[in-house]
PDB file of N, CA, C and O in Angstrom, chain B, residues numbered from 101:
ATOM      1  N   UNK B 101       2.038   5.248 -26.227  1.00  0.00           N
ATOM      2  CA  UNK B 101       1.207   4.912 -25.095  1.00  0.00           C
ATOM      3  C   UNK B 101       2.083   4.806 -23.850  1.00  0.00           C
ATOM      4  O   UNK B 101       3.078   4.081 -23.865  1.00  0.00           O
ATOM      5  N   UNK B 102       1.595   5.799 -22.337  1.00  0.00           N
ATOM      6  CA  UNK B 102       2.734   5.510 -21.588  1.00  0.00           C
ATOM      7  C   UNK B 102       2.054   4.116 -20.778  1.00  0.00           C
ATOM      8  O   UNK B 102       0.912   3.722 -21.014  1.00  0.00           O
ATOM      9  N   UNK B 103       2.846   3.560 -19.936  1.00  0.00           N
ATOM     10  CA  UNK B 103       2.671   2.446 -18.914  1.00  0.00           C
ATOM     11  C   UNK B 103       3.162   3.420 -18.061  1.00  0.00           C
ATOM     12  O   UNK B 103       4.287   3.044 -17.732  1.00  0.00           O
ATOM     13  N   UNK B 104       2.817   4.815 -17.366  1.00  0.00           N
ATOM     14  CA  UNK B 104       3.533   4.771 -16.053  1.00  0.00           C
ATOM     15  C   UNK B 104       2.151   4.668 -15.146  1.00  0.00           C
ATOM     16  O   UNK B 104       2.242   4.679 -13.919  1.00  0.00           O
ATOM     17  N   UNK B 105       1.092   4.586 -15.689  1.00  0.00           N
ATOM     18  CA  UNK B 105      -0.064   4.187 -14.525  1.00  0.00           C
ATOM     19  C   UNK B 105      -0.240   2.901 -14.410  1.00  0.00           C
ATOM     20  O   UNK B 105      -0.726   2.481 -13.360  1.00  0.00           O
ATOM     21  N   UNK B 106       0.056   2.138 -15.288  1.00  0.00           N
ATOM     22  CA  UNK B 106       0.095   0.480 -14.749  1.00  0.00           C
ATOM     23  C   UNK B 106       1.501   0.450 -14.154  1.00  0.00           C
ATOM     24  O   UNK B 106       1.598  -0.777 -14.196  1.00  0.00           O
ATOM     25  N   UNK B 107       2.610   0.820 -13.657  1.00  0.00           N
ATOM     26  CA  UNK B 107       3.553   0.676 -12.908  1.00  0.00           C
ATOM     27  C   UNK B 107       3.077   1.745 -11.520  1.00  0.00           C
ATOM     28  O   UNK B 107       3.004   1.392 -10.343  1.00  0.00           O
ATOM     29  N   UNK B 108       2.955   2.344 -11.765  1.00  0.00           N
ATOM     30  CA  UNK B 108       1.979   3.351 -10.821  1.00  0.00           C
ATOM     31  C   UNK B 108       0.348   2.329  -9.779  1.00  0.00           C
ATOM     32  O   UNK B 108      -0.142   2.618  -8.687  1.00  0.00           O
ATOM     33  N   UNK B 109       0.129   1.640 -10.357  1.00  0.00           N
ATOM     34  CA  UNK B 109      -1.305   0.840  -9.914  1.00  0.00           C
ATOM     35  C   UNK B 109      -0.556  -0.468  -9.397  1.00  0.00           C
ATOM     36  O   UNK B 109      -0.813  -0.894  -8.271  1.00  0.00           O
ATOM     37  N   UNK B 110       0.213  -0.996 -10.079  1.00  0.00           N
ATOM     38  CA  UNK B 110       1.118  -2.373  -9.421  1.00  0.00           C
ATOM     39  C   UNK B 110       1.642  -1.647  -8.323  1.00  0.00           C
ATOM     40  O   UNK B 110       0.779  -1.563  -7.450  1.00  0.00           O
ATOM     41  N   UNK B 111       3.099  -0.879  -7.887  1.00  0.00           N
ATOM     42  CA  UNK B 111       3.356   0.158  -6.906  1.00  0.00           C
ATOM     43  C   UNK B 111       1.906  -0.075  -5.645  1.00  0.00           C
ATOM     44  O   UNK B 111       1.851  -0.564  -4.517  1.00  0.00           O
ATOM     45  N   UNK B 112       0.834   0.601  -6.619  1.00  0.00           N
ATOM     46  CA  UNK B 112      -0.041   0.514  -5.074  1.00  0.00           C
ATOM     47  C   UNK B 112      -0.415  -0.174  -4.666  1.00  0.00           C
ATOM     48  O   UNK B 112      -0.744  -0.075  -3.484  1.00  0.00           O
ATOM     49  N   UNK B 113      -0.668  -1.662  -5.588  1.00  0.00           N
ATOM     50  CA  UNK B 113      -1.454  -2.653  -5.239  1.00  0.00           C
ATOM     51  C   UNK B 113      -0.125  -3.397  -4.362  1.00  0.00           C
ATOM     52  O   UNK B 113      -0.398  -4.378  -3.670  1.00  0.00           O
ATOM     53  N   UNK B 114       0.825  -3.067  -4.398  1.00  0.00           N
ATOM     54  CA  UNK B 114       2.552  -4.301  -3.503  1.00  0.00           C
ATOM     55  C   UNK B 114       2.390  -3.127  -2.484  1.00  0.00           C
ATOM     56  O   UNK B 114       2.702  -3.647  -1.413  1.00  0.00           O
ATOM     57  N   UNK B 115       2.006  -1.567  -2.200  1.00  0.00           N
ATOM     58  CA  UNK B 115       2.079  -1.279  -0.601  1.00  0.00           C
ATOM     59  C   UNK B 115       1.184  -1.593  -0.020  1.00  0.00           C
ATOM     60  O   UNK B 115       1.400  -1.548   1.191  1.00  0.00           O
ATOM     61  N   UNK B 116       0.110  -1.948  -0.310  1.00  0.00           N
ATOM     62  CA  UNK B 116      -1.679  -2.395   0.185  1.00  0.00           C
ATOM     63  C   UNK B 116      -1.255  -3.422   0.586  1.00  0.00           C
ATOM     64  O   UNK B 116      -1.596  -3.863   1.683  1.00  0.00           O
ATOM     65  N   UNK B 117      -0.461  -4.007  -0.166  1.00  0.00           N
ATOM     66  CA  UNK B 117      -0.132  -5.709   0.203  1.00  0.00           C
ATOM     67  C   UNK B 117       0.395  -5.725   1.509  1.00  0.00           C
ATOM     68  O   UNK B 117       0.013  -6.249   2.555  1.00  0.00           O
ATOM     69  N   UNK B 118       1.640  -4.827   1.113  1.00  0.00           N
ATOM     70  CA  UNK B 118       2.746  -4.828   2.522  1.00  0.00           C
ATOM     71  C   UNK B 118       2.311  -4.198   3.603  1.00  0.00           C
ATOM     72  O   UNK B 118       2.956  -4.478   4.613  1.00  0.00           O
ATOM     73  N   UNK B 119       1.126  -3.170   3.797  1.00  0.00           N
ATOM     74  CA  UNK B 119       0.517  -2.421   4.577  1.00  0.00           C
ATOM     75  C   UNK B 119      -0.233  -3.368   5.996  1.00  0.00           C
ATOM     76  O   UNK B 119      -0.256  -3.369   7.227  1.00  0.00           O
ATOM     77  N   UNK B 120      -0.725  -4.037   4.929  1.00  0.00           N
ATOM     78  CA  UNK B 120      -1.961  -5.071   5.270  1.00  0.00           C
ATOM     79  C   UNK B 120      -1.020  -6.338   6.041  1.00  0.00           C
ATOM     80  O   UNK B 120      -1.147  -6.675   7.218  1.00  0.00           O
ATOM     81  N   UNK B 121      -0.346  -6.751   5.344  1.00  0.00           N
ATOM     82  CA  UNK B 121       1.054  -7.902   6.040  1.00  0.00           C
ATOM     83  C   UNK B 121       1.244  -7.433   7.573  1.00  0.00           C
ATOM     84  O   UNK B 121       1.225  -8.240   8.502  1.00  0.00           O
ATOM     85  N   UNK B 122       1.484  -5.630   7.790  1.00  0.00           N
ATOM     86  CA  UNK B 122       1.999  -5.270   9.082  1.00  0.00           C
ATOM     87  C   UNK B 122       1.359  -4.961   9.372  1.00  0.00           C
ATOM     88  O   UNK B 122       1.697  -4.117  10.202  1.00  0.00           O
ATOM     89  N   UNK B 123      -0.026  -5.045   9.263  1.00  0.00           N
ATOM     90  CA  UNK B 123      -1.424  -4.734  10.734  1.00  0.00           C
ATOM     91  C   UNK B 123      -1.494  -5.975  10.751  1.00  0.00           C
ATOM     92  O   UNK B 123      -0.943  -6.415  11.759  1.00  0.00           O
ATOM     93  N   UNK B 124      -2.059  -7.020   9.884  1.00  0.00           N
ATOM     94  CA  UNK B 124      -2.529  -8.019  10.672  1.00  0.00           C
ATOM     95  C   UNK B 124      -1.590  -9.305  10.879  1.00  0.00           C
ATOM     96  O   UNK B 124      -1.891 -10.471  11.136  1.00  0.00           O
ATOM     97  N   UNK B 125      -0.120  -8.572  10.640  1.00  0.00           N
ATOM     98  CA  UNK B 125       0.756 -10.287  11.000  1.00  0.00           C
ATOM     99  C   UNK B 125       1.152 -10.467  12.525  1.00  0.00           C
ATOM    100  O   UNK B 125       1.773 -11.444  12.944  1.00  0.00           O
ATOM    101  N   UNK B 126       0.605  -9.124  13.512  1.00  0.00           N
ATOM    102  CA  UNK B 126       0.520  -9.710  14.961  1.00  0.00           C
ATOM    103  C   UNK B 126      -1.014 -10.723  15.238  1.00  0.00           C
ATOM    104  O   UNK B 126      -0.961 -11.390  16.271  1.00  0.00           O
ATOM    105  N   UNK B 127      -1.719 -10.801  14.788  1.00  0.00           N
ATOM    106  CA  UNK B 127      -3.109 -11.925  14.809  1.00  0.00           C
ATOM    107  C   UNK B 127      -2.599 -12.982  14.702  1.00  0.00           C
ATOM    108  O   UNK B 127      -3.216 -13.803  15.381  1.00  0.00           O
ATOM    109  N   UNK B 128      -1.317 -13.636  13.907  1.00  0.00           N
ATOM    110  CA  UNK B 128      -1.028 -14.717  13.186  1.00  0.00           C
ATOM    111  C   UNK B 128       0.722 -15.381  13.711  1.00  0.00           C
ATOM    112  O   UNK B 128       1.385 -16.391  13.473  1.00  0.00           O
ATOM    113  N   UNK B 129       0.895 -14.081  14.550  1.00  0.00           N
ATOM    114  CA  UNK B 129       2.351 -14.621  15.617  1.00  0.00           C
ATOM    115  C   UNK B 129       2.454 -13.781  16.482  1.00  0.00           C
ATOM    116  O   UNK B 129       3.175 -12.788  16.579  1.00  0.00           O
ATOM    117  N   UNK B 130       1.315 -14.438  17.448  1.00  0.00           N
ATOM    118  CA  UNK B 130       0.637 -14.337  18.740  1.00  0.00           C
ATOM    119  C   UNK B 130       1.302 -12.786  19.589  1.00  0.00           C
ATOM    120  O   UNK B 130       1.995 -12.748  20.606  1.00  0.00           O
ATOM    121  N   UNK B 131       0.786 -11.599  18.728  1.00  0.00           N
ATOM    122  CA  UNK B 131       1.557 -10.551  18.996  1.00  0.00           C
ATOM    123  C   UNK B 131       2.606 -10.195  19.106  1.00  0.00           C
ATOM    124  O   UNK B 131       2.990  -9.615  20.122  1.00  0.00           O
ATOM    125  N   UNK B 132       3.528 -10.501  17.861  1.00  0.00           N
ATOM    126  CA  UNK B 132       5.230  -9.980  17.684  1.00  0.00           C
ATOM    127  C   UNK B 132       5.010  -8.613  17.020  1.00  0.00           C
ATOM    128  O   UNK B 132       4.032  -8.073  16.502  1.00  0.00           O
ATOM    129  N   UNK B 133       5.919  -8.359  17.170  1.00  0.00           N
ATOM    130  CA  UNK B 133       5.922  -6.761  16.602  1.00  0.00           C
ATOM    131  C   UNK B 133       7.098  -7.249  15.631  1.00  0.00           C
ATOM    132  O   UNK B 133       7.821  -8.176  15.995  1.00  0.00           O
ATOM    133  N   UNK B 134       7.357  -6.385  13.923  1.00  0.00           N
ATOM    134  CA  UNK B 134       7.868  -6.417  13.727  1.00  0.00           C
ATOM    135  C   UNK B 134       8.959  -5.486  13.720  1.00  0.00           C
ATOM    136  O   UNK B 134      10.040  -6.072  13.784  1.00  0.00           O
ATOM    137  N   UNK B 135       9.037  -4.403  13.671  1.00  0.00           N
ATOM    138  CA  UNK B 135       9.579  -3.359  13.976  1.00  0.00           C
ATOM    139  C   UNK B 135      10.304  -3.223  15.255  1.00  0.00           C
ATOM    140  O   UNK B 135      10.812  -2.104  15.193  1.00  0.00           O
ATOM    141  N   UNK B 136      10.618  -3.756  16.360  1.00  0.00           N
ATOM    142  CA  UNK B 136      10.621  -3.676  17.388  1.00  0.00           C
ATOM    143  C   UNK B 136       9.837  -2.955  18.462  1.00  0.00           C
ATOM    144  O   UNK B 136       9.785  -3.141  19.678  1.00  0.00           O
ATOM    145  N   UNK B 137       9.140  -1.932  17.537  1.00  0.00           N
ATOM    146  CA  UNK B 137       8.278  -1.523  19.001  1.00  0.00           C
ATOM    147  C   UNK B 137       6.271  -1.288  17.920  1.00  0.00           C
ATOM    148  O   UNK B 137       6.199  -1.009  16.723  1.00  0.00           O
ATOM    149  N   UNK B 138       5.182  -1.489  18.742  1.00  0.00           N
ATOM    150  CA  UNK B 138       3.928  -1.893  18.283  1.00  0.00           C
ATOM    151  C   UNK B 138       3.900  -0.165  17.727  1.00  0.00           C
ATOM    152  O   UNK B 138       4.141  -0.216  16.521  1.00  0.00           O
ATOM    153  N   UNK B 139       3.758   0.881  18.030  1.00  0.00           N
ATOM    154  CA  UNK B 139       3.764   1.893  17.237  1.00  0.00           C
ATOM    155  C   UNK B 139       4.178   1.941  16.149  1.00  0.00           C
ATOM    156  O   UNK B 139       3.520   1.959  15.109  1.00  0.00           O
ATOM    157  N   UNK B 140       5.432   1.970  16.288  1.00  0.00           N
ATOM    158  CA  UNK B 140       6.345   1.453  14.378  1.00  0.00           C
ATOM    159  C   UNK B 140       5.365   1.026  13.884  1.00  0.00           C
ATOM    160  O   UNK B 140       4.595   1.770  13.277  1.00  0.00           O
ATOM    161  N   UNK B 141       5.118  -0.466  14.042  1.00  0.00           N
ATOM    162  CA  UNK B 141       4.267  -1.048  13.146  1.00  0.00           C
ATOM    163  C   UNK B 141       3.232  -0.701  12.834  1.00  0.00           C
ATOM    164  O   UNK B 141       2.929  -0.704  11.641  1.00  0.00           O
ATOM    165  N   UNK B 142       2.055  -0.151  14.132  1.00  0.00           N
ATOM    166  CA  UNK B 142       0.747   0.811  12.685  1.00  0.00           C
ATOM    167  C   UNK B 142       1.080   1.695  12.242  1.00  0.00           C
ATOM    168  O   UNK B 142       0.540   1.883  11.152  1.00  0.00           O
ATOM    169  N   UNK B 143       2.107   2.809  12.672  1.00  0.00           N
ATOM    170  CA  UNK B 143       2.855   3.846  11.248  1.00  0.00           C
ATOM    171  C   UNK B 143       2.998   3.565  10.475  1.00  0.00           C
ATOM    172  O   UNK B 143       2.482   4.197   9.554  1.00  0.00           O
ATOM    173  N   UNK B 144       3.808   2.395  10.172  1.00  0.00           N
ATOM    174  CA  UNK B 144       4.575   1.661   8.662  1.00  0.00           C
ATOM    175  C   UNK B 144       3.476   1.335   8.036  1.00  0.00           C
ATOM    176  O   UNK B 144       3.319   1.621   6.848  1.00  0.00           O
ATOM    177  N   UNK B 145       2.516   0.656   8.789  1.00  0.00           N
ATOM    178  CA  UNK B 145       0.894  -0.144   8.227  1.00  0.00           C
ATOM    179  C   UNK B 145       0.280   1.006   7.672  1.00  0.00           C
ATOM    180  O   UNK B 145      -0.307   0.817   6.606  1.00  0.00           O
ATOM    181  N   UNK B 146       0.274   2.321   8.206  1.00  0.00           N
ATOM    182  CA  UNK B 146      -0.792   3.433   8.252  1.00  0.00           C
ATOM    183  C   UNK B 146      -0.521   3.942   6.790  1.00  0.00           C
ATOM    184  O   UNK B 146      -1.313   4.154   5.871  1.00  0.00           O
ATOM    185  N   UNK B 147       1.048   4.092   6.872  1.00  0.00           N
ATOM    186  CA  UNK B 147       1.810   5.109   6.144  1.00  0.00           C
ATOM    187  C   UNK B 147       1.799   4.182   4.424  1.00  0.00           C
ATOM    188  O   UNK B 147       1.628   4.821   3.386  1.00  0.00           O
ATOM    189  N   UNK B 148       1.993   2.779   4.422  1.00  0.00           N
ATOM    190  CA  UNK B 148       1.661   2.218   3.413  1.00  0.00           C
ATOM    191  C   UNK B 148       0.717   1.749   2.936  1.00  0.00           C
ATOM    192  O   UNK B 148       0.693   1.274   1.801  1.00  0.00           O
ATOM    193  N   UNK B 149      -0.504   1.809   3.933  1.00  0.00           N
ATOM    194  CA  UNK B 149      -1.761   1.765   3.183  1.00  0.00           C
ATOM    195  C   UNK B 149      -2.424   2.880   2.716  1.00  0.00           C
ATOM    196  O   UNK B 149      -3.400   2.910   1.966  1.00  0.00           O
ATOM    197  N   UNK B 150      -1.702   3.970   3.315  1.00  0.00           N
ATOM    198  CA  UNK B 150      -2.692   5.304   2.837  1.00  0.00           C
ATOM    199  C   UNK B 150      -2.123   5.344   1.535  1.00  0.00           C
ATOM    200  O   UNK B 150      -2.895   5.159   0.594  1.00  0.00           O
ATOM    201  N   UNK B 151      -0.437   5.634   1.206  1.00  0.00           N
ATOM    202  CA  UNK B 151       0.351   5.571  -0.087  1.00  0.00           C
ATOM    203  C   UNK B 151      -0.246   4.796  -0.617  1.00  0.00           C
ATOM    204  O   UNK B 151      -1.023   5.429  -1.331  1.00  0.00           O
ATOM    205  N   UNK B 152      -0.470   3.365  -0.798  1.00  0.00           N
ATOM    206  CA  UNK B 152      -0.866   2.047  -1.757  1.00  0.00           C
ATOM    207  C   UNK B 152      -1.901   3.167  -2.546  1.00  0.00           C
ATOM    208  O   UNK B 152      -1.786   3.676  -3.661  1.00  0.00           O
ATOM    209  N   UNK B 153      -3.126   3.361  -1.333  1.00  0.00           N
ATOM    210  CA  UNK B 153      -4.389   3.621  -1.831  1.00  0.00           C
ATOM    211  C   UNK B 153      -4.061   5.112  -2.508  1.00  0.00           C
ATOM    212  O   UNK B 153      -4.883   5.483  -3.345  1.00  0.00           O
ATOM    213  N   UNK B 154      -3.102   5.875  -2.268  1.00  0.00           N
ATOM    214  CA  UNK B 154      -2.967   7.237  -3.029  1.00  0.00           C
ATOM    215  C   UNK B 154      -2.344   7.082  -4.556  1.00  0.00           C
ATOM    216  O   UNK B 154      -2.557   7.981  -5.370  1.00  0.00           O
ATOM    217  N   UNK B 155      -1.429   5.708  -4.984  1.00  0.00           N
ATOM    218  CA  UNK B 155      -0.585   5.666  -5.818  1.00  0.00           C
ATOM    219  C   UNK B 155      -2.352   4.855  -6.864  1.00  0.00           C
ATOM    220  O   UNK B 155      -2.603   5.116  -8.040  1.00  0.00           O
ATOM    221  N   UNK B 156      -2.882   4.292  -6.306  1.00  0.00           N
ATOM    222  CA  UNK B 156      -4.053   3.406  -6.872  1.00  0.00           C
ATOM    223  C   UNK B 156      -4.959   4.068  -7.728  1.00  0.00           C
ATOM    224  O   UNK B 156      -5.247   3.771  -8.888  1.00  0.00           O
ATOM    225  N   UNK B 157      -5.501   5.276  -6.823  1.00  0.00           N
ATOM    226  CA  UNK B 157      -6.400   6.526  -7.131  1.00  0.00           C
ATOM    227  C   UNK B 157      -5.793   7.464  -8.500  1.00  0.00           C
ATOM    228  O   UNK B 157      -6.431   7.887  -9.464  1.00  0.00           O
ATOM    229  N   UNK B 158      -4.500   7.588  -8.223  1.00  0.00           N
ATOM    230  CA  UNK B 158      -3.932   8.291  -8.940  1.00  0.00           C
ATOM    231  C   UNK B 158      -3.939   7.444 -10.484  1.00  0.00           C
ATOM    232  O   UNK B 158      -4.627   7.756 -11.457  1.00  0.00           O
ATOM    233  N   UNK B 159      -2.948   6.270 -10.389  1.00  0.00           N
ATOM    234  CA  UNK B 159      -3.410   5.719 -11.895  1.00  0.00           C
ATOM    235  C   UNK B 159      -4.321   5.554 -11.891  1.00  0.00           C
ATOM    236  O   UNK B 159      -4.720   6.708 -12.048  1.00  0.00           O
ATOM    237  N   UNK B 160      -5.554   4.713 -11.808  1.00  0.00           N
ATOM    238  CA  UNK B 160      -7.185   4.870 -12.108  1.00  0.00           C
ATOM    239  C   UNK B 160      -7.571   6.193 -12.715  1.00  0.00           C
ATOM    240  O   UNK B 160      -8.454   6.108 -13.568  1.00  0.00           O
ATOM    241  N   UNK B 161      -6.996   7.672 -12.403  1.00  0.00           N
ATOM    242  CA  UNK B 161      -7.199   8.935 -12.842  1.00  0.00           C
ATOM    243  C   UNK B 161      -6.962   8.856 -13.925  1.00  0.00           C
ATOM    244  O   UNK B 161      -7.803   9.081 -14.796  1.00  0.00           O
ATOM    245  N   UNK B 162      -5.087   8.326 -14.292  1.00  0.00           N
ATOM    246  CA  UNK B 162      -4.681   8.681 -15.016  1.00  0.00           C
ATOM    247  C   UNK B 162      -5.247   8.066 -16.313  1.00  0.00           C
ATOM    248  O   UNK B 162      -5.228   8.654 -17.394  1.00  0.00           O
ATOM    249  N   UNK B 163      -5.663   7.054 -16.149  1.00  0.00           N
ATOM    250  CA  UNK B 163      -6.034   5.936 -17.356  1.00  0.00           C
ATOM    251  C   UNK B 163      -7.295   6.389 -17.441  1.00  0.00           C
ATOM    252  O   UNK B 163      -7.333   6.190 -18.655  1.00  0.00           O
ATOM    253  N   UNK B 164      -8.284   6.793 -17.228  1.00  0.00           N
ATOM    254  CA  UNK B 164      -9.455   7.628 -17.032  1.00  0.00           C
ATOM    255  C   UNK B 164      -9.040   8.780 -18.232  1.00  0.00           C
ATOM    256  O   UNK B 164      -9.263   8.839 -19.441  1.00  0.00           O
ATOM    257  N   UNK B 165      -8.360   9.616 -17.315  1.00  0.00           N
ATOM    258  CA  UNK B 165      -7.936  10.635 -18.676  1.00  0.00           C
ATOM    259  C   UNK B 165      -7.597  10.330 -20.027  1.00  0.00           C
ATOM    260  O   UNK B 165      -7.967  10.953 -21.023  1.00  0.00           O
ATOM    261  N   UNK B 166      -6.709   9.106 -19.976  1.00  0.00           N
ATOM    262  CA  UNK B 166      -6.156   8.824 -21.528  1.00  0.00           C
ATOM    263  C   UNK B 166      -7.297   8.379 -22.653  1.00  0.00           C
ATOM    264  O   UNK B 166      -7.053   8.105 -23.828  1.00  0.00           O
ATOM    265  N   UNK B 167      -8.574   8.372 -22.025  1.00  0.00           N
ATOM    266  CA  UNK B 167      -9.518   7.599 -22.855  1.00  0.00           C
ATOM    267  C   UNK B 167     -10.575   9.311 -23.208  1.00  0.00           C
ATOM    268  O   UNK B 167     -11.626   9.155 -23.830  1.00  0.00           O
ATOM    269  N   UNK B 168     -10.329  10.231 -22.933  1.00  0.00           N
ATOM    270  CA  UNK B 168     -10.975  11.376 -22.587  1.00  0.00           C
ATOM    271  C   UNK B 168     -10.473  11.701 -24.301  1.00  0.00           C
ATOM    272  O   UNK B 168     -10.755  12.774 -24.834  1.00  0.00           O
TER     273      UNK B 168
END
């Protein structure tokens, strides 16, 4: 039995996490950027929530299949 879609689904569920941390942690310290500049930060946000949700989709597939 492999586990690489439950390491694959954890993976997406910690960039969703971290995605989500860098859009909304300027709401919560009164507009800091972390990155040094506010672009960075919805790229990094953009770029790890789309991944989270691509690595997510993908195991859900995969474990889908194994029951096929």
């Amino acid at each position: 039995m492999s586990t690489g879609w439950l390491l694959r689904l954890v993976l997406g569920v910690a960039l969703c996490a971290l995605g989500l941390f860098i859009a909304l942690r300027p709401l919560f310290t009164h507009f800091a950027v972390l990155t040094g500049a506010r672009w960075l930060d919805v790229a990094f946000a953009f770029v790890f929530l789309v991944r989270g949700v691509m690595n997510i989709k993908s195991a859900l597939n995969r474990r889908g299949g194994m029951n096929r």
